[in-house]
C-alpha positions as CSV (number, residue, x, y, z in Angstrom):
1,X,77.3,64.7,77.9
2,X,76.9,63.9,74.5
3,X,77.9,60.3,72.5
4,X,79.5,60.2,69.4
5,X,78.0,58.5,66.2
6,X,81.1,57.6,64.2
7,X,83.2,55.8,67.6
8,X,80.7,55.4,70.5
9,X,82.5,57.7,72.9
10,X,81.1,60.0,74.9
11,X,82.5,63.4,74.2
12,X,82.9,65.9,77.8
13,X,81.6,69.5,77.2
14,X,81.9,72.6,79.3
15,X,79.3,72.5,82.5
16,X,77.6,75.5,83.2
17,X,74.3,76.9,83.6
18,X,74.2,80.0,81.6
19,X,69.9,79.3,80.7
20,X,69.5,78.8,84.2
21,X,71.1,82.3,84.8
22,X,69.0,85.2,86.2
23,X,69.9,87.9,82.8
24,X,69.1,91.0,84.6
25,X,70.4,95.1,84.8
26,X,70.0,97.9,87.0
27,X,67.9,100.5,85.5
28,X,66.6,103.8,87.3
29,X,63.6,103.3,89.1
30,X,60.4,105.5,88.3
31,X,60.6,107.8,91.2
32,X,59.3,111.4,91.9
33,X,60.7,113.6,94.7
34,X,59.6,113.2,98.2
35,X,58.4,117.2,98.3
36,X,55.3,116.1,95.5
37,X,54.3,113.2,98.3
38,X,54.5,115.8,101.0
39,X,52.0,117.8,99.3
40,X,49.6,114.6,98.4
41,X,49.5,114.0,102.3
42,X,49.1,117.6,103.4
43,X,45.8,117.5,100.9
44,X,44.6,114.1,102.5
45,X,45.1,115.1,105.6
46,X,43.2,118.1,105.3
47,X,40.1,116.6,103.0
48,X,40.0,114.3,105.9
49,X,39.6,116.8,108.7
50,X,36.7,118.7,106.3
51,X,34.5,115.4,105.7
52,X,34.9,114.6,109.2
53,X,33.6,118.1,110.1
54,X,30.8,117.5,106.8
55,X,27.7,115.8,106.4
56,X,29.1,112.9,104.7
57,X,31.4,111.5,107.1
58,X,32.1,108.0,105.3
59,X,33.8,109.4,102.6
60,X,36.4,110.3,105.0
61,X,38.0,106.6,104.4
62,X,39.1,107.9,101.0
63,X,41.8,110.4,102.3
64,X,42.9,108.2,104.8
65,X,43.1,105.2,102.3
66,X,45.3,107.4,100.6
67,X,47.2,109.1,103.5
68,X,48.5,105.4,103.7
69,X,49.6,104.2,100.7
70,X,51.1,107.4,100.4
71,X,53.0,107.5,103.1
72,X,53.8,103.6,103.0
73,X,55.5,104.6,99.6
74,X,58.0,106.9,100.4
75,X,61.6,106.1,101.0
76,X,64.5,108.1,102.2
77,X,68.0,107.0,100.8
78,X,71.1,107.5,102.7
79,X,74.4,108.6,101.3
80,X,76.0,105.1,100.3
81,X,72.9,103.6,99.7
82,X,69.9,102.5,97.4
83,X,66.8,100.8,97.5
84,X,65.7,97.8,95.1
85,X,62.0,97.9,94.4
86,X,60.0,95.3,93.8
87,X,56.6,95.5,92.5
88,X,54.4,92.5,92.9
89,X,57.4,90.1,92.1
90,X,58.8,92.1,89.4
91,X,61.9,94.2,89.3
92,X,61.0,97.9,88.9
93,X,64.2,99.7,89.1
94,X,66.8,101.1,92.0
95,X,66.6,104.5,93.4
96,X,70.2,106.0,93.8
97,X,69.2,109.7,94.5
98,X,70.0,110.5,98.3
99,X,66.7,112.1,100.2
100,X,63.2,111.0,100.2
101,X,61.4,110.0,97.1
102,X,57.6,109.1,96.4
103,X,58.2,105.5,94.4
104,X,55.4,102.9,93.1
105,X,53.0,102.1,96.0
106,X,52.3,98.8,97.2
107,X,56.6,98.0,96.3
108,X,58.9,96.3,98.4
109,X,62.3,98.3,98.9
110,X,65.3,96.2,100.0
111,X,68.3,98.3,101.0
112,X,71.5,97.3,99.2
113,X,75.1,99.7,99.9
114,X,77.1,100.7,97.3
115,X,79.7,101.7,99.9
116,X,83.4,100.0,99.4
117,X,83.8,97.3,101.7
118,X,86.9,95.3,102.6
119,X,87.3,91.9,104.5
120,X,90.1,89.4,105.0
121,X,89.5,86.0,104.1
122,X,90.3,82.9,106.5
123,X,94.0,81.7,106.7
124,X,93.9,78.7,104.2
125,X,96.2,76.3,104.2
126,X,97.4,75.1,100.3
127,X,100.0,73.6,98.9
128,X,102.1,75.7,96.5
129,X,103.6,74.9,92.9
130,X,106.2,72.9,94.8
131,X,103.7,71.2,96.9
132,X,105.1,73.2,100.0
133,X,101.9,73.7,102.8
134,X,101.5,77.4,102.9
135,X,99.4,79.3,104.6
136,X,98.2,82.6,102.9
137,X,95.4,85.0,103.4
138,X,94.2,88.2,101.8
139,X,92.6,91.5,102.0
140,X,89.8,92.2,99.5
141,X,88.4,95.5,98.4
142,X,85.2,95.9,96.6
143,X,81.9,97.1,95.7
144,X,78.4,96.8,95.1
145,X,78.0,98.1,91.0
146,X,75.0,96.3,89.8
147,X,71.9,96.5,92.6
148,X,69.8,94.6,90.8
149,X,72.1,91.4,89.9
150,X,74.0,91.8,93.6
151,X,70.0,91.0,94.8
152,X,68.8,88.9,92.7
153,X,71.5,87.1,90.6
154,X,73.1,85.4,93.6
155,X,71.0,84.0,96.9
156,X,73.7,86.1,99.2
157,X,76.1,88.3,97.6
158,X,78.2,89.5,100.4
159,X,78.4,85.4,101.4
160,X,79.0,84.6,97.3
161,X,81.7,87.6,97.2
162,X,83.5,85.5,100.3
163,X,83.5,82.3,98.9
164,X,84.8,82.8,95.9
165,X,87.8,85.2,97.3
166,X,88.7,82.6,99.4
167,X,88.2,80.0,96.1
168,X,90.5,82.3,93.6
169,X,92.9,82.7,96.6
170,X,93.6,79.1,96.7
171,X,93.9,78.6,92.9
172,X,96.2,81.2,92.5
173,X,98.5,80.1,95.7
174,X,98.7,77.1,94.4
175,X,99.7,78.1,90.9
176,X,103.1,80.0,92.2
177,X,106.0,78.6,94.2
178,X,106.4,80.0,98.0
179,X,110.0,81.3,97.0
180,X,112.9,80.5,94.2
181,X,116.3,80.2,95.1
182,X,117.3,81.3,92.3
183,X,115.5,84.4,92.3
184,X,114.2,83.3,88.5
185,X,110.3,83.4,87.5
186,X,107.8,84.8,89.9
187,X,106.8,83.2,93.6
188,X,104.6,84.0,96.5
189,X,106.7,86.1,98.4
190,X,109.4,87.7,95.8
191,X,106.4,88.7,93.3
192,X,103.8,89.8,95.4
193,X,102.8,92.9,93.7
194,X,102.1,90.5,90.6
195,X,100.5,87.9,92.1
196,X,98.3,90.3,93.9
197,X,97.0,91.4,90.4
198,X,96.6,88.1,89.2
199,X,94.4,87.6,92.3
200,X,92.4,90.5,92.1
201,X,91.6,89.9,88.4
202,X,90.4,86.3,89.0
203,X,88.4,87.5,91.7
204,X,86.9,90.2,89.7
205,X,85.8,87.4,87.1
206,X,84.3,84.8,89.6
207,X,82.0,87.7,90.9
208,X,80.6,89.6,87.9
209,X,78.2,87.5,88.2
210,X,77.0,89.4,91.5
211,X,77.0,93.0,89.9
212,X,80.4,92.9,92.3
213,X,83.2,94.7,91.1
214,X,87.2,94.7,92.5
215,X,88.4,97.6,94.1
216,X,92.0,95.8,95.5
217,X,93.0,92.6,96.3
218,X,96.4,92.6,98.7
219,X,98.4,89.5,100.3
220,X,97.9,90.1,104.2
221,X,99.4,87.0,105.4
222,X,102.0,84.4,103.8
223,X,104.1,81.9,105.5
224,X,105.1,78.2,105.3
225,X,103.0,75.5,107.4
226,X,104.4,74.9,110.9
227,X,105.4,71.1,109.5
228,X,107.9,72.6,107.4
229,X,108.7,76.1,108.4
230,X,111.7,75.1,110.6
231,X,112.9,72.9,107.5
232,X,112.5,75.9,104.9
233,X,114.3,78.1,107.4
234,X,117.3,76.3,107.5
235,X,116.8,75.9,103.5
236,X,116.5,79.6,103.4
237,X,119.3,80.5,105.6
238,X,121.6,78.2,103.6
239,X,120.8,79.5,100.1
240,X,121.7,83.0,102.2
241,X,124.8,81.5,103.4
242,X,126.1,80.5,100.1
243,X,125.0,83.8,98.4
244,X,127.0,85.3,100.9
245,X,130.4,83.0,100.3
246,X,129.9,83.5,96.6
247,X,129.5,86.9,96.8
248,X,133.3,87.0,99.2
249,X,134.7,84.5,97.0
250,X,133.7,86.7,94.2
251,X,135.1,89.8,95.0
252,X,138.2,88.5,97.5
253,X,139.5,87.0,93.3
254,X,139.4,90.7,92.2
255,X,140.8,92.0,94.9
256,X,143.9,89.1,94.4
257,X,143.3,90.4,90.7
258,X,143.9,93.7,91.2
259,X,146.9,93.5,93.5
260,X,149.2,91.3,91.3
261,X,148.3,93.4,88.3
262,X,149.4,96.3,90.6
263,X,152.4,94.8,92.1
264,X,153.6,93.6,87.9
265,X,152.8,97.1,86.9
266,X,154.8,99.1,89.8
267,X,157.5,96.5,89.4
268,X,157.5,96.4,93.3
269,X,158.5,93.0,93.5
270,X,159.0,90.2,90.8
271,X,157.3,87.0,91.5
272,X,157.9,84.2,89.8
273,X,154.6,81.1,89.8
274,X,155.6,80.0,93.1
275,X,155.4,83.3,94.7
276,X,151.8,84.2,93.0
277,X,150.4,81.2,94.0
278,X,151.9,82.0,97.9
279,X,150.3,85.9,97.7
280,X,147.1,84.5,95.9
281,X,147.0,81.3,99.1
282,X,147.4,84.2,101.7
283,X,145.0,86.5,100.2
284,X,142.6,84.4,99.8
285,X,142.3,83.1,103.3
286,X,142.7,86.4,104.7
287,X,139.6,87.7,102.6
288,X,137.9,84.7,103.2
289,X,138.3,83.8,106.6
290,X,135.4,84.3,108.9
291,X,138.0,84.9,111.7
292,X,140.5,87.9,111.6
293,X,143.9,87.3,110.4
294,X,146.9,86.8,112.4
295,X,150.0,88.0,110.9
296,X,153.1,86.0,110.8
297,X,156.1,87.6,110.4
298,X,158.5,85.3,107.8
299,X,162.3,86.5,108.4
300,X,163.5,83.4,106.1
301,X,162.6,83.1,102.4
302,X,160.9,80.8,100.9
303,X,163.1,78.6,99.4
């Protein structure tokens, strides 16, 4: 916070940490192939044997000294995998290539996989745009990209890639309404294709930071709270109901349309106001009526 010379106020700025940041890359680790450390340990092994068998039997610590660190710095990489190394607190590089390699000796390796992983976050309960309770949930795909930031940017990345799923989740549920009625703007359920890529882009963002990058991000579970879901159902199957009547009412005034314009045009019959508004009455409950018609047969007239 800093305080203003001309008024006194103290003027907000942005928090964050971006000194305090560990500014780090992968880079390719120096790394030779593990057939060259073969080779080193065959010759060790067998200058070993010979000053054992020799006069000067102490020098036979040399080749074993060496047999060791040798050996203690080879690492074999699985498909999937890589290995950090770490040289006397320093970051000395990744090693991506599958097989054995000979790296520095004396390093520390730390496995990190670069296999796609998916988990789905907890069930959180939010309120929506509205301020409905919701309860949402969501599958999210990623990946390991960076090594070197995913170990050393973050104290846990698979726990840091969690938490902030489950953080961008509960922004983004919150900035969308559970459902329009009048099927205008976007909502939870009607626009879940585009709030899941809203979603997986704000995820993406909160976790660069992790060398972590967004593979897919999908809605797995949406649905009201149990407080209110018995409410909203009866909300929803009202808006459905009067959809439905509008929809009847709607096409039961062209039909009544259509059949005066056809009953004037054939000259079947010629009805004066009263008439039309007797045919239209009839029609209309006949096309409207939940309930099947029953006909009444009218021998008189209508006058």
């Amino acid at each position: 916070m800093s305080s203003s010379d001309s008024d006194g106020l103290v003027e907000a700025v942005p928090v964050g940490h971006d000194g305090a940041r560990v500014q780090i890359h992968e880079r390719k680790a120096g790394a030779i192939s593990g057939g060259w450390a073969i080779l080193v340990l065959a010759f060790c092994l067998a200058a070993f044997i010979w000053l054992l068998t020799s006069s000067v039997t102490w020098l036979s610590a040399l080749p074993a000294f060496a047999f060791v660190v040798v050996a203690s710095s080879l690492v074999v990489v699985q498909p999937g995998e890589t290995r950090v190394i770490q040289f006397f607190g320093r970051y000395a590089g990744t090693v991506r290539r599958t097989g054995m390699s000979w790296v520095i000796p004396l390093a520390t390796r730390r496995s990190v996989s670069v296999r796609v992983r998916n988990f789905e976050t907890n069930r959180l309960k939010v309120n929506d745009a509205d301020g409905n309770p919701v309860e949402i949930a969501a599958i999210v795909v990623w990946q390991a990209a960076d090594t070197s930031k995913a170990v050393y940017a973050v104290d846990d990345y698979l726990n840091f890639v969690s938490v902030q799923a489950e953080s961008a989740l509960r922004h983004t549920a919150t900035t969308h309404p559970y459902d329009n009625a009048d099927s205008a703007g976007e909502s939870l359920r009607g626009s879940t294709d585009t709030v899941a890529a809203e979603l997986a882009k704000e995820v993406a963002e909160r976790v660069l930071l992790a060398g972590v990058e967004i593979v897919e991000v999908r809605i797995s579970h949406l649905a009201y709270a149990p407080e209110i879901a018995q409410a909203m159902l009866r909300r929803q199957q009202a808006n459905a109901v009067v959809a439905a009547r509008s929809r009847i009412v709607e096409g039961a005034v062209g039909m009544v349309e259509m059949a005066l314009a056809q009953l004037g045009e054939r000259q079947i019959v010629d009805l004066d106001d009263e008439r039309k508004a007797a045919i239209v009455s009839n029609l209309m409950v006949v096309l409207c009526g939940d309930q099947p018609a029953s006909p009444i047969v009218n021998t008189g007239t209508l006058y």
